[in-house]
C-alpha positions in Angstrom: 38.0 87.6 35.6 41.5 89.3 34.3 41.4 86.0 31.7 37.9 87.3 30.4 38.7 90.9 30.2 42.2 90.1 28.5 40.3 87.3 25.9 36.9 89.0 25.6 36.3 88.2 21.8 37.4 85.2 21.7 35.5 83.9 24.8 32.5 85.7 22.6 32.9 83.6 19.4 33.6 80.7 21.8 30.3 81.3 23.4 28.0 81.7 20.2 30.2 78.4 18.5 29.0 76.3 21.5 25.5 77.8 21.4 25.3 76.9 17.4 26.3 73.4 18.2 23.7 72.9 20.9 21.4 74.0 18.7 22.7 72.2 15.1 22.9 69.2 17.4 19.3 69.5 18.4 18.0 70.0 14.9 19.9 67.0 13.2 18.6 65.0 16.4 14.9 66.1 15.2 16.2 64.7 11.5 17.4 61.7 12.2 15.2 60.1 14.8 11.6 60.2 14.3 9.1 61.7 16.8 7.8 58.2 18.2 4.8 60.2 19.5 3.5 60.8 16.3 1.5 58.2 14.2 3.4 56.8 11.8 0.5 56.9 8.8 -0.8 60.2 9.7 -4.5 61.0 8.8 -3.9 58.5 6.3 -6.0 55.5 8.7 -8.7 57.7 9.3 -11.8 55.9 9.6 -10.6 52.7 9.3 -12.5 51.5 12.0 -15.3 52.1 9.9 -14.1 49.2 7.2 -12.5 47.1 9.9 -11.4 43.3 8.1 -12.5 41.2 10.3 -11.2 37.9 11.0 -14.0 35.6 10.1 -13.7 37.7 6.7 -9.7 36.9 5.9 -10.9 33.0 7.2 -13.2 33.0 4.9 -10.8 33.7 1.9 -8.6 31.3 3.0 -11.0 28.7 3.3 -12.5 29.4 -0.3 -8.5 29.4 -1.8 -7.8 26.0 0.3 -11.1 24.3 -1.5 -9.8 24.8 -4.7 -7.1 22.4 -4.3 -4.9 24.7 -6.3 -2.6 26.2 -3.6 -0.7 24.6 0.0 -0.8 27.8 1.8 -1.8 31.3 2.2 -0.3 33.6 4.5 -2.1 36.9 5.3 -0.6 40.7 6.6 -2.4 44.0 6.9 -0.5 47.1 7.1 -2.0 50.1 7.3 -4.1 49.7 4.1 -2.6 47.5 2.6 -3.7 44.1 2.3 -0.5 41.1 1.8 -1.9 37.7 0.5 1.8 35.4 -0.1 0.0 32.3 -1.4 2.3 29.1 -2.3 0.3 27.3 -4.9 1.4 23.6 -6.1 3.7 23.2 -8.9 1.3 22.1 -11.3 -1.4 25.1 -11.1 -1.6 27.2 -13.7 -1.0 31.0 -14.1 -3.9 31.4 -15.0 -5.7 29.6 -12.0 -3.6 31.1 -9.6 -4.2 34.8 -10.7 -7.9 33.5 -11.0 -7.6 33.2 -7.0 -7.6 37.2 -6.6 -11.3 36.8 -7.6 -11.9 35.1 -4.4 -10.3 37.9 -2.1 -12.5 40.7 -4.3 -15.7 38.0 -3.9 -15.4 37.9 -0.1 -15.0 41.7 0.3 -17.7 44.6 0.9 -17.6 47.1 -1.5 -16.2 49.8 1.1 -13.9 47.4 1.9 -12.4 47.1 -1.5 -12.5 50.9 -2.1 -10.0 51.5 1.3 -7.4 49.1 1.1 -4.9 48.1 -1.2 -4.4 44.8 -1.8 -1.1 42.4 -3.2 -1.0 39.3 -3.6 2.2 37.1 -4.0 2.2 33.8 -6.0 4.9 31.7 -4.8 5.5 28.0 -5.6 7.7 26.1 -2.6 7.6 22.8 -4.1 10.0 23.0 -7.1 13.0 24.6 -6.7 13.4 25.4 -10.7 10.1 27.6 -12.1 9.7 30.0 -15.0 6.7 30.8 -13.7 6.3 31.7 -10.1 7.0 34.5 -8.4 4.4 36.5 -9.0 3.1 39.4 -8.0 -0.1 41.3 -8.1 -1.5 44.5 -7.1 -4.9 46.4 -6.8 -5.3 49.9 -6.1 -8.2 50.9 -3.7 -9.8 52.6 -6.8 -8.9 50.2 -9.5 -11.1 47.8 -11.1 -8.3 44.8 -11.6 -5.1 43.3 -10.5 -1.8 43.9 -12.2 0.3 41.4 -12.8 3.7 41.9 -12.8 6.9 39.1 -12.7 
């Protein structure tokens, strides 16, 4: 107690420094890691369940881009609202025929559907290692009208 009495002010400004800490600690805690409690999109999924892709749907796409003949595989992710098509098409397919293919994904689509999610789709060719053409990449905004195609 004599140490106290003898050191009062600096056992103050020790007291409010640790306090300031605690509290600086906490609040770069809330910065740097996330509240995993939270949703990660936010309100931004709401109603989703109302234009639900179903799986006999993204089939469906697949099926139509396989009979074509024009492509060896199509790989499919959904994210939030964003719809991921990486399709590897053969080395001799056109440009032109392959961005032709994002007809098929808008064809098999409701209306709704195409109005919530995004969509990309990535044109990849695995066969040949040297290509001036592929990779690809096209996008379609839930309001837009047509892909962009961008190199």
């Amino acid at each position: 107690m004599d140490f106290i009495k003898r050191h009062k002010y600096e056992v103050i400004v020790f007291s409010v420094f640790i306090i300031i800490m605690i509290l600086a600690f906490f609040g770069i805690k809330e910065l740097i890691y996330p509240n995993s409690n939270k949703d990660l999109y936010g309100n931004r999924l709401d109603h989703i369940e109302d234009v639900v892709i179903k799986t006999d749907t993204i089939s469906s796409i697949k099926d139509a881009m396989t009979e074509t003949k024009k492509i060896n595989s199509v790989n499919y992710n959904l994210q939030g609202r964003i719809m991921k098509f990486i399709i590897d098409v053969k080395k001799d397919t056109s440009l032109v025929d392959a961005e032709s293919l994002s007809d098929l994904i808008i064809e098999k689509l409701t209306t709704e559907q195409q109005n919530y999610y995004e969509i990309q789709i990535y044109l990849v060719c695995n066969e040949s290692e040297e290509n001036d053409v592929y990779p690809v990449i096209g996008s379609r905004h839930k309001n837009g009208l047509t892909f962009v195609w961008t190199k």
